[in-house]
N, C-alpha and C positions, 0 to 999 in steps of 0.2 A: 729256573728258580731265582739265580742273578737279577735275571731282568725284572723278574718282580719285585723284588727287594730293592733295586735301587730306583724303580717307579714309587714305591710308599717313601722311601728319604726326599725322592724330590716333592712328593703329593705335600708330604709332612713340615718341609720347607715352604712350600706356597701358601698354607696353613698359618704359619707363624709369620711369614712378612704377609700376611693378608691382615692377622689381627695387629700386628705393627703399625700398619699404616692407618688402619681403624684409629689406631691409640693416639697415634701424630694429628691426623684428621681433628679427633674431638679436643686435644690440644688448641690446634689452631683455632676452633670457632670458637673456645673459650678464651684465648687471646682475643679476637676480634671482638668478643661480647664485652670484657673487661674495657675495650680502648674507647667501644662506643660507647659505653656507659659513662667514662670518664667526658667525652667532649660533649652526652649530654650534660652533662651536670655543670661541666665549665659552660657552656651555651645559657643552661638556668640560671645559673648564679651572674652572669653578666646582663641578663634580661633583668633580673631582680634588682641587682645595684643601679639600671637606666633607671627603674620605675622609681626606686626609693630617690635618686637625684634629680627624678622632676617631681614629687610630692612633696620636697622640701620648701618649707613656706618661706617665700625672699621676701622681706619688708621692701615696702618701695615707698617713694615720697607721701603719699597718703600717709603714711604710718607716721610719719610726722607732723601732720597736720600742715598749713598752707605753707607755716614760714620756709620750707624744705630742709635740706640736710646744710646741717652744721653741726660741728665740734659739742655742744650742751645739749641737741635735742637726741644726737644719737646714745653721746654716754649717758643719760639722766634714763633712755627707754630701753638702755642693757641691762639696766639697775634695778 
C-alpha cells in the first residue's frame, strides 16, 4: 500500500512540473514573438524613412534657371 502511495506523489509530481514547463515553454515563444515583432517593425520603420529620404525633392541647378546658384536666386525661390 506504501509503495503505491508514493508512486501517485511522484506520478502527481511529474504532473505538475510537466504543466510547469508547458507554462515556461509558451512564456518563451511569446518572448520570442514579442522580440520579433519588435525588430520587424524597427526593420519597417527604417525601410520607410530610406524611401521617404529618397522621394524628397532636391532642387537642383535647373531650378534656378541658367544663371545657377547664388545668394538672390536661392533666397527670392524660398520665398
Amino acid at each position: 500500500m506504501q509503495a503505491i502511495q508514493v508512486g501517485n506523489m511522484v506520478a502527481t509530481e511529474q504532473v505538475a512540473q510537466t504543466q510547469k514547463l508547458r507554462q515556461l515553454m509558451a512564456t518563451q515563444i511569446n518572448a520570442q514573438n514579442a522580440y520579433m515583432a519588435h525588430q520587424v517593425s524597427q526593420e519597417a520603420q527604417a525601410q520607410a524613412n530610406t524611401e521617404y529620404f529618397y522621394e524628397i525633392e532636391v532642387e537642383t541647378p535647373e531650378d534656378y534657371g541658367q544663371s545657377g546658384f547664388n545668394a538672390d536666386n536661392i533666397f527670392s525661390h524660398m520665398q
